[in-house]
Phi, psi and omega in degrees: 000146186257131183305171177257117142325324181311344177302331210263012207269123181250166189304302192312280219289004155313312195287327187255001160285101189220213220222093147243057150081168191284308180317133182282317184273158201312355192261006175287358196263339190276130184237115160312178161218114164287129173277004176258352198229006225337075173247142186270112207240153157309154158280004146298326164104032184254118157334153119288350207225138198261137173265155196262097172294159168251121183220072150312287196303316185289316197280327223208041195287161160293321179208171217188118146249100199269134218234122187103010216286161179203141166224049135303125179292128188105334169284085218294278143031296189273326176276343156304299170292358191256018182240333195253340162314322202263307153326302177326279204298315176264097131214339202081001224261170115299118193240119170250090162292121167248154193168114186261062154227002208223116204268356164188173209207096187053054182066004161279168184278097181283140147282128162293328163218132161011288175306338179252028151305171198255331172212169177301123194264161161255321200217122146269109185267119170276104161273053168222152212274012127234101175259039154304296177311352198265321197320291179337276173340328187270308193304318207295292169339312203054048151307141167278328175231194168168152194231135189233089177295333180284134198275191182091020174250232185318327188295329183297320195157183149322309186274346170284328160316299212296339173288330195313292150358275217272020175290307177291302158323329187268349146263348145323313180279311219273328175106322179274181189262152137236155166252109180126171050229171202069071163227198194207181196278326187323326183290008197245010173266195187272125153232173195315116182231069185219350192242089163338154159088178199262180187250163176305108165272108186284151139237139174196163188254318193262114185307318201292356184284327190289005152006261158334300151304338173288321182277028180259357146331306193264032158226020159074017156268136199274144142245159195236275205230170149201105190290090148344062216268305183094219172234049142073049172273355172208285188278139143190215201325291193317324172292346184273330186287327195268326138347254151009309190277352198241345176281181209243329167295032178215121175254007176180156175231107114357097170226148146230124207248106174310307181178144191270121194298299184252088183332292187297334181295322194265330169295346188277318194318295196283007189254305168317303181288341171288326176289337194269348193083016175239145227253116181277082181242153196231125152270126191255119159285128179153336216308306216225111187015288172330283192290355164265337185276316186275006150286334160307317200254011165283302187237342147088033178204152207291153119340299184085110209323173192244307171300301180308002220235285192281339184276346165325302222254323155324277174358293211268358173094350173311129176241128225242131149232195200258287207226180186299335208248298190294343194273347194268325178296301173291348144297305180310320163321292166322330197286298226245352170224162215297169206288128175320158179241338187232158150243003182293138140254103185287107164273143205212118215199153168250028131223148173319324198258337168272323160311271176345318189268336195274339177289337177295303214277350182278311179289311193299337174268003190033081167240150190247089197278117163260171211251110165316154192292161170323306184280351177300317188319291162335320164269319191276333163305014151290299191262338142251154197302148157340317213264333216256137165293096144301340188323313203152064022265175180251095203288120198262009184074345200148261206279022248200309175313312193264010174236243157280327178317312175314295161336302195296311213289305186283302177277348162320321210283307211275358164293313188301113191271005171266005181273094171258345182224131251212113172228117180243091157316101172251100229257021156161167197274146193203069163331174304286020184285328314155276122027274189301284202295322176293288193329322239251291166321316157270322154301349169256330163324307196285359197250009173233181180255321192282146205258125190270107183251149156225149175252106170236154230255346196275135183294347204282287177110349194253354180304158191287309180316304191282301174313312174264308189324306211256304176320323170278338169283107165303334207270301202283157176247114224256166160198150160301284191248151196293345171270327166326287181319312197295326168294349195243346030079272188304306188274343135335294222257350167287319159308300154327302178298314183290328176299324208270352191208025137347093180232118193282136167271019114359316200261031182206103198232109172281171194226031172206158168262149190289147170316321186303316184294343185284340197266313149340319209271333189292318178288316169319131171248065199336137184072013210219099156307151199278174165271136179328297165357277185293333149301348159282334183278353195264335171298340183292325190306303164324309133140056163290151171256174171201158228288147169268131205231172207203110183261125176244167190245002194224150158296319179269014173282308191286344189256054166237315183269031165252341161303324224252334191277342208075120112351115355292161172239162168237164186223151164218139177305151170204137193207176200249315150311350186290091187245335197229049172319322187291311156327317176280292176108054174248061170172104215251106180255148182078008172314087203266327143256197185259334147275346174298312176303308202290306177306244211355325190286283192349286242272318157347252153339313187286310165316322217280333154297294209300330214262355189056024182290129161245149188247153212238010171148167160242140205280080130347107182234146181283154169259117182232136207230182157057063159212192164292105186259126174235181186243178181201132196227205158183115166232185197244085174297134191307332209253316178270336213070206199306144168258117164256171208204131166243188132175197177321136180262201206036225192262016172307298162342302236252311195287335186250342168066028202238089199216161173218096155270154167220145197243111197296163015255169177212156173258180167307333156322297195302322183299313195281276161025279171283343161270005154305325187298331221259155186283312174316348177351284205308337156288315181305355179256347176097127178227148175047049178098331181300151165282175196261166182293239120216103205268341176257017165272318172303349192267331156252010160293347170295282188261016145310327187289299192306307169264020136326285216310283166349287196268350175245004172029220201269008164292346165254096196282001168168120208243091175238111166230101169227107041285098164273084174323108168250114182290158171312184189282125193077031156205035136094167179226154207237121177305119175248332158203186196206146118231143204228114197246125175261165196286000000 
């Protein structure tokens, strides 16, 4: 019987599985501190930790310069400035228009240049149609910031990235932030400062999309900023998200994001907001081929595989929604209500058929309806008729709605401590019930903690109930449609949970490379896929286990080592070119003698000719039988770097798509995690009479995977081991075959 291994994965090296960066040599492992930053940096100079601009000063300048400024009637110019004067003046700023032909501009005193300003600026707007040349002029200044409104770059193609390029090298040297270039005007708008409690902080790379959320204002939602970003040749999403987590007015962030400049740069972000407790929610484009090839030519920046996308941003507490409508409900949710006190949901309704359907679509979204206690049941059957389902959802018949009763009802429901969300589907307006029932309903909002939703379902939008009643209440959360709620509902209650128990793997950074990784490095062949063999010595390193095996060059090599491995044996061709063994019929099973072996190495050998494969031996294998086959993996994402990847092994993977990724670093939690995911679970649980598995020897072999992938960064560009044999419970899981392609 083959021992189990899973015991030996110990808390340090738990404790040094984190994130270092793309770079591959050992020395990546050793970590400094800049002492002007006290920031925790790789010996590469890559962060652990995402830093935090400051840009007080661009939302909040002393002073402003529009460079390009104009008050010609016709001129797309002149009405920019005649938006940012007018920004200038409710911000407080002094505003300097320059334009070196023009001795003033809407009665100010115009500059010919930057340098003959009367003073040092914080923030500079380019209305000009190339702002390279300017980048100099602004350092020579020591501007602190700039807005590049002009188009024509990465959105374009190859030469417009390469001017983008080299926009971003000059400013890199240059010292200063830029916003843009392809942006827009939105940081720059009025928003409301009549409205309490806390606010949305926007992001969006395309301005007309943050539409909506900006116009959550007239139904008395705050907004603080909106950060424009375009396409991000210097500031971008990550720097607003990290910004952003640190204000103190700001309770949730609103992003809609085409495609991400730096994969690692937006997880320290959201590793930042996680820490901070304010709650990230995104719409991300790309789900689907389309919509990734036309975010590209939007913003001229990758996408990003979309699973890998979506397990990032899971990882990290980011909550991905669909569309412009759930992004603006589910930030307001976020934003503005208080921490669950519960997690049970009562839907509560004056019909049945309308409970019933909104309780279907709520359970089916995994929300947790409980069935109230018998005595709870009992006290609302003062006040509803006998006849009526009160369990969960809770049906009042009506007429309950319209007098004292209705009160009593609503807070009974919300006394109840297994109770954290109080949800009323009013599917249309019907005075005075309706009326009655919203006041009633906002009037126990304001006496609790517990979070109070209502859905009105009416197309119209103009009743006084809904408009002043449920709209003038900060406590209740209003919603248009029954998905909408229930999506914005589930990531309440997602956040929380996630929040409550938040550890960044960020803070557990190793700092020497493990013996394994020194022993790896001897094995990699640059430029070369390994041989099944040599992808196994690389597992050895790691202390994966794998079959014990004999690689021989002879027939009477291989039956001296099938003595020595046991009867039965399995033989495999093992060559550096070998991806499909089976296919080929380079693969022989259940062999019991030594003529069985014998023929087989020929037969072996003879295919690995005709097919012209050349082999570096053939693989003696010990046969291990009765387990689980599943795969474990590592690939390499354009947009994070290594990737990990578990699901079903053999040709399950390929025929069922039933995988789970993650993007280190992750701890174990994240590893169980993913196989909660995989639709196949249920084997690893044992079906139909099988035993159950040994789910914590697969668990570490997830991160025995991880830190390869962690310490060999992008020199191993691709990690498959599949069949991985996961044996029954306590005896461990066995690699059976690998393949390994180095950078």
């Amino acid at each position: 019987m083959l021992g189990s291994t899973h015991g030996t994965l110990t808390t340090d090296f738990r404790a040094r599985v984190v994130a270092c960066g793309e770079e591959s040599h050992a020395a990546v492992h050793s970590m400094t501190v800049d002492a002007a930053t006290e920031c925790v940096l790789d010996v590469s100079g890559r962060p652990l930790h995402a830093a935090v601009p400051d840009l007080d000063r661009f939302f909040r300048p002393a002073s402003v310069a529009v460079i390009g400024a104009s008050d010609a009637e016709g001129r797309p110019n002149t009405g920019i400035t005649r938006q940012l004067i007018g920004w200038a003046e409710r911000v407080g700023a002094r505003l300097y228009p320059v334009h070196p032909t023009r001795e003033s501009v809407f009665g100010r005193a115009c500059s010919p240049s930057v340098a003959e300003l009367p003073e040092q600026v914080d923030l500079a707007v380019l209305l000009v149609g190339d702002p390279l040349p300017v980048i100099e002029e602004l350092a020579q200044a020591k501007v602190r910031f700039a807005v590049a409104f002009a188009s024509g770059f990465a959105e374009t193609g190859e030469e417009g990235a390469a001017a983008q390029a080299r926009l971003a090298a000059a400013v890199e040297r240059s010292g200063l932030r830029l916003l843009g270039p392809n942006t827009n005007l939105n940081a720059f708008e009025r928003f409301r400062d009549d409205l309490d409690g806390p606010a949305i902080a926007l992001i969006t790379q395309s301005g007309h999309q943050g539409r909506p959320v900006y116009t959550l204002q007239e139904l008395g939602v705050r907004l603080s900023h909106w950060a424009p970003t375009g396409n991000e040749a210097d500031l971008e999403t990550a720097d607003f998200i990290s910004y952003f987590s640190q204000r103190p007015e700001v309770g949730a962030i609103a992003c809609y994001v085409e495609g991400l400049k730096d994969g690692r740069s937006f997880l320290l972000a959201a590793d930042r907001a996680a820490r901070a407790g304010v709650p990230v929610v995104t719409v991300k484009v790309g789900r689907t081929e389309t919509g990734a090839r036309m975010a590209a030519s939007h913003t001229g920046k990758l996408t990003g595989a979309d699973q890998v996308v979506d397990a990032a941003m899971r990882q990290f507490g980011v909550i991905r929604v669909d569309g412009l409508d759930e992004l603006q409900d589910t930030a307001t949710l976020l934003a503005r209500a208080r921490k669950p006190q519960a997690e049970g949901v009562v839907v509560y309704s004056i019909s049945g058929g309308t409970g019933a359907h909104f309780s279907d679509l709520a359970t089916g979204a995994g929300l947790s309806l409980p069935t109230l206690s018998e005595a709870k049941q009992r006290e609302l059957h003062e006040w509803i008729p006998g006849y009526l389902n009160v369990a969960n959802p809770v049906d009042n018949g009506g007429h309950p709605v319209g007098d004292w009763r209705g009160r009593k009802i609503i807070d009974a429901i919300l006394a109840d401590p297994d109770v954290g969300v109080l949800i009323c589907p009013i599917t249309g307006p019907f005075p005075p019930m309706s009326d009655k029932l919203a006041q009633d309903l906002v009037d126990a909002a304001e006496t609790t903690d517990k979070l109070v939703c209502v859905v009105w379902g009416s197309p119209v939008g103009t009743e006084e109930a809904y408009r002043t009643t449920l709209l003038g209440s900060s406590r209740v959360a209003t919603f248009r449609t029954f998905g909408n709620c229930i999506t914005a509902v589930k990531a309440y209650l997602d956040h929380h949970r996630f929040a409550a128990s938040y550890r960044s793997p960020f803070d557990e950074a190793p700092r020497t490379p493990s013996p394994s990784f020194r022993k790896a490095q001897a094995l990699m062949r640059p430029g070369h896929q390994l041989s099944e063999h040599a992808a196994k010595q690389l597992l050895r390193a790691y202390g994966i286990r794998v079959p014990r095996e004999q690689l021989v060059t002879s027939a009477a090599a291989s039956v001296r080592a099938a003595g020595l491995v046991g009867y039965p044996v399995v033989m495999k061709a093992s060559g550096a070119r070998l991806a499909h063994k089976t296919e080929l019929g380079l693969v022989k099973v259940g062999l019991t003698s030594a003529s069985q072996v014998r023929d087989a190495y020929r037969e072996l050998t003879d295919i690995a000719r005709y097919e012209g494969i050349e082999l570096d031996g053939i693989l003696v294998c010990q046969m291990v039988e009765r387990g689980v086959e599943m795969m474990v993996g590592v690939t390499q994402d354009a947009l994070f770097g290594p990737t990990v990847t578990v699901g079903l092994g053999g040709v399950l993977v390929e025929v069922l798509h039933d995988a789970a990724v993650r993007v280190p670093p992750f701890g174990e939690d994240q590893a169980r995690s993913m196989l909660g995911e995989l639709r196949g679970r249920a084997l690893l649980e044992g079906v139909r009479g099988g035993p159950p598995v040994d789910v914590d020897a697969l668990v570490e072999v997830v991160l025995r995977v991880q830190r390869m992938a962690l310490e060999l960064g992008d020199d191993l560009t691709e990690l498959d081991i599949n069949p991985l044999m996961v044996l029954g419970r306590g005896q461990g899981a066995v690699a059976l075959d690998a393949l390994a392609v180095c950078r």
